[in-house]
DRENPA-3360 file (N, C-alpha, C; in nm, 2 decimals, always signed):
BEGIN
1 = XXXXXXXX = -1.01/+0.81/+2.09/-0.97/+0.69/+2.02/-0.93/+0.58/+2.11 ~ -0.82/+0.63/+2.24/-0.81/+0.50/+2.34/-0.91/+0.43/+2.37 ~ -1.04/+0.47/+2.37/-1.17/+0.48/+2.49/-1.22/+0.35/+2.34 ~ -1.22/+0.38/+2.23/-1.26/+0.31/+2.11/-1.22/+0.16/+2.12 ~ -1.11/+0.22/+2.11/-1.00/+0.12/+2.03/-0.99/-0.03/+2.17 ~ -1.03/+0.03/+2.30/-0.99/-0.07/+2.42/-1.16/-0.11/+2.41 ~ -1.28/-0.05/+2.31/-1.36/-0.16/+2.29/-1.44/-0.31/+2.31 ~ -1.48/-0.37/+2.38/-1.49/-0.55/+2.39/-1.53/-0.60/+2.25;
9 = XXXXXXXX = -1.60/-0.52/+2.19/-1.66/-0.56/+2.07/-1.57/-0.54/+1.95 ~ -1.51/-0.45/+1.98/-1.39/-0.42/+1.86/-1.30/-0.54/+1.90 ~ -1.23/-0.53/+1.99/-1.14/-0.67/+2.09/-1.13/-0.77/+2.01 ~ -1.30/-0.84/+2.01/-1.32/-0.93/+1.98/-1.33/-1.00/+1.82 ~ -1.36/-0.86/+1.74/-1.37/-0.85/+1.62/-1.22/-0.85/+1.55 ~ -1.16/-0.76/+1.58/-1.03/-0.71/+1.50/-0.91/-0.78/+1.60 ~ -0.91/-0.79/+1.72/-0.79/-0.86/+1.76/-0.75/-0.73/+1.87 ~ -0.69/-0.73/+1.98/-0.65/-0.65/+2.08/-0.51/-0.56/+2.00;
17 = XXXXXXXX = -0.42/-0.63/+1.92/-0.34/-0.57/+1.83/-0.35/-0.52/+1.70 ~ -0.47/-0.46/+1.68/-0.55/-0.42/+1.57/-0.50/-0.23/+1.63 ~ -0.44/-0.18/+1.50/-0.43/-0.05/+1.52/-0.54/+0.08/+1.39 ~ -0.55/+0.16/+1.43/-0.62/+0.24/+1.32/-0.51/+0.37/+1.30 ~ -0.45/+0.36/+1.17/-0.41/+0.46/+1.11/-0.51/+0.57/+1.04 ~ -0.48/+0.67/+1.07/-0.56/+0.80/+0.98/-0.49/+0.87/+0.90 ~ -0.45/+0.90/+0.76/-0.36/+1.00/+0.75/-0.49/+1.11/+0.66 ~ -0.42/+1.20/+0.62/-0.48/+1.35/+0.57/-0.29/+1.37/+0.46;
25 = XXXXXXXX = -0.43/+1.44/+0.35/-0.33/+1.51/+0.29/-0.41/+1.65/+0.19 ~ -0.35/+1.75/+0.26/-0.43/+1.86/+0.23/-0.38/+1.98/+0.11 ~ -0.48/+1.98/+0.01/-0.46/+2.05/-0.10/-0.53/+2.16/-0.10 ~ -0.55/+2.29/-0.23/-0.61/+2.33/-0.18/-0.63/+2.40/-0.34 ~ -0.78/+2.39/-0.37/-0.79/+2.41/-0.52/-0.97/+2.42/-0.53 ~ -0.97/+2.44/-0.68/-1.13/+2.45/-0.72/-1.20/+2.33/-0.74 ~ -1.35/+2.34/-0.72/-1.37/+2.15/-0.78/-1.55/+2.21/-0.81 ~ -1.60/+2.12/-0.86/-1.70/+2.16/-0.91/-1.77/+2.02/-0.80;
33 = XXXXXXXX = -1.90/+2.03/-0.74/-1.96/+1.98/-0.68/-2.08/+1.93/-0.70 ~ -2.15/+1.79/-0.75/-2.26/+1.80/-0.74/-2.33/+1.65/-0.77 ~ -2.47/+1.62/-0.73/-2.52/+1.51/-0.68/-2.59/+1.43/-0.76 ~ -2.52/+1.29/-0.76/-2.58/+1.21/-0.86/-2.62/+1.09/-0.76 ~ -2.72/+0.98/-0.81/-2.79/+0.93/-0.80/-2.96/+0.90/-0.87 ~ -3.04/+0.81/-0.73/-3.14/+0.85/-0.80/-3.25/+0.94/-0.68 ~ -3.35/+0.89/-0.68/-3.48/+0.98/-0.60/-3.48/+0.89/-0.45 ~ -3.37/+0.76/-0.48/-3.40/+0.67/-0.29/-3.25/+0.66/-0.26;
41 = XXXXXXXX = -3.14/+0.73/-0.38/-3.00/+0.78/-0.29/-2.91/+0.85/-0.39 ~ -2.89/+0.93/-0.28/-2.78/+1.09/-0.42/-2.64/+1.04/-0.28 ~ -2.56/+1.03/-0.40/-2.37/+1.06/-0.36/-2.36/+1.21/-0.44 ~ -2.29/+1.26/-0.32/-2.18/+1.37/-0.40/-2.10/+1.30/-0.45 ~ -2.05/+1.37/-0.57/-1.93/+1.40/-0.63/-1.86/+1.51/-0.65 ~ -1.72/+1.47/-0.65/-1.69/+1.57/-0.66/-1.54/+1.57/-0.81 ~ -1.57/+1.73/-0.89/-1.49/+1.68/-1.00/-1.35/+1.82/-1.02 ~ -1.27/+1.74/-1.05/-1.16/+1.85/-1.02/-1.03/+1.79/-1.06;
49 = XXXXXXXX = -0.90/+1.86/-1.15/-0.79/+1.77/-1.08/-0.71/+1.79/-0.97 ~ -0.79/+1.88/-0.89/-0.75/+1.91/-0.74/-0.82/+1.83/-0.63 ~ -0.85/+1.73/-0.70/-0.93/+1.62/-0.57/-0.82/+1.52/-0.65 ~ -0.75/+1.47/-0.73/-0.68/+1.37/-0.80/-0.56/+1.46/-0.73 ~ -0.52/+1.55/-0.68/-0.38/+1.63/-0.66/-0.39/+1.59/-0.48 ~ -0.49/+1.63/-0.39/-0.53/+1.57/-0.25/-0.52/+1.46/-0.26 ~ -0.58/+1.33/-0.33/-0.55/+1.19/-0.28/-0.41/+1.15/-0.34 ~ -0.35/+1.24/-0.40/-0.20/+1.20/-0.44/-0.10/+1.25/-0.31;
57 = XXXXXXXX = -0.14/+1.36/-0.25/-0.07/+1.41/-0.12/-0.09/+1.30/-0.05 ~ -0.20/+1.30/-0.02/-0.27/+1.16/+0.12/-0.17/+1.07/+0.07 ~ -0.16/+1.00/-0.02/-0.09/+0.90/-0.03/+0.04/+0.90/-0.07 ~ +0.12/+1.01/-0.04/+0.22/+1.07/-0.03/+0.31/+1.04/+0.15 ~ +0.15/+1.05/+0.26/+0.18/+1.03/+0.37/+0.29/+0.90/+0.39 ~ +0.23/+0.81/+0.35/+0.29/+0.67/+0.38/+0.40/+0.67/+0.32 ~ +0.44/+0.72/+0.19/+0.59/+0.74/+0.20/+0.69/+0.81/+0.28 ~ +0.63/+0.92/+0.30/+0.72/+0.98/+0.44/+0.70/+0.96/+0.56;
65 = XXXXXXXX = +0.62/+0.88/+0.58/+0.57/+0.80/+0.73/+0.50/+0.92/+0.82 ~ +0.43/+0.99/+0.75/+0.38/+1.10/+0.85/+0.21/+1.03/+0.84 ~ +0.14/+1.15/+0.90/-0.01/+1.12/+0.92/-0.08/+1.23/+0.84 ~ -0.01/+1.39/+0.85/-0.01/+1.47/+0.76/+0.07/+1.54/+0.73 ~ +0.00/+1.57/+0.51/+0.10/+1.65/+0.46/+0.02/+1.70/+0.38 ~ +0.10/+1.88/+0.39/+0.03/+1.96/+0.37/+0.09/+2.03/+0.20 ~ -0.03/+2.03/+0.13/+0.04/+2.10/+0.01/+0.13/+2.25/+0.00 ~ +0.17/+2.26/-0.09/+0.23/+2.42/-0.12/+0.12/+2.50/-0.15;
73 = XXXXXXXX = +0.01/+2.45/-0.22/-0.09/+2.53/-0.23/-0.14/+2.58/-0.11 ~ -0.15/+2.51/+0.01/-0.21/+2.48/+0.13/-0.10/+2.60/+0.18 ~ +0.00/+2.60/+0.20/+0.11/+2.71/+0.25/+0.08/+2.88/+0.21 ~ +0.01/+2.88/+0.07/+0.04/+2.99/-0.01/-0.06/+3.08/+0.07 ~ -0.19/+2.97/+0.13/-0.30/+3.13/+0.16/-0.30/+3.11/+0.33 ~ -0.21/+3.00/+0.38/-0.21/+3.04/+0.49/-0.11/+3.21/+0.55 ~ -0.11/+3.24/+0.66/-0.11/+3.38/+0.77/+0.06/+3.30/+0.73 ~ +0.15/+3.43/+0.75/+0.36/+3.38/+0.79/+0.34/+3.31/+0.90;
81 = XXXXXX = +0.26/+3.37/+0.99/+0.31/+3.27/+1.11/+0.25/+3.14/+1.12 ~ +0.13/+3.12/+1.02/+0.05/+2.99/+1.05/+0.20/+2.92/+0.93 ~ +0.20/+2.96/+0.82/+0.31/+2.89/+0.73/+0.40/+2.83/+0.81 ~ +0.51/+2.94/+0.86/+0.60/+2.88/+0.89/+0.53/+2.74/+1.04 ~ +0.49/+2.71/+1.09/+0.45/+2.58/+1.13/+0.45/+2.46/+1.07 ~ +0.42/+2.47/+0.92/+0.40/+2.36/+0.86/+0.52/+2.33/+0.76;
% end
């Protein structure tokens, strides 16, 4: 991302004080998956209230000022020792 972000073309585009935030917010649940469009372009979709429960975590981030945050669901099937990390 340093190698990106010190870019000339980005530089010039977005400003040398241009920063890129990423956050993640990880859930972990069932969803049903599947492709709509037409025959010259298919989007996935995806349908679940566990994809509405993940973009509520993600945007969870910015309230706690982190980058990520990880659900309880996400805790339950992780290993004790991977758990206790998060």
């Amino acid at each position: 991302l340093a190698e990106y972000r010190g870019h000339p073309g980005l530089q010039r585009r977005l400003g040398a004080n241009c920063r890129v935030n990423i956050s993640s917010g990880l859930h972990f649940g069932s969803v049903i998956e599947g492709a709509i469009g037409t025959e010259f372009k298919i989007d996935a979709s995806y349908l679940s209230p566990n994809v509405s429960i993940a973009y509520t975590v993600e945007r969870a981030t910015r309230i706690y000022g982190v980058s990520i945050l990880v659900a309880e669901s996400v805790i339950r099937i992780c290993t004790p020792a991977l758990a206790t990390k998060c």
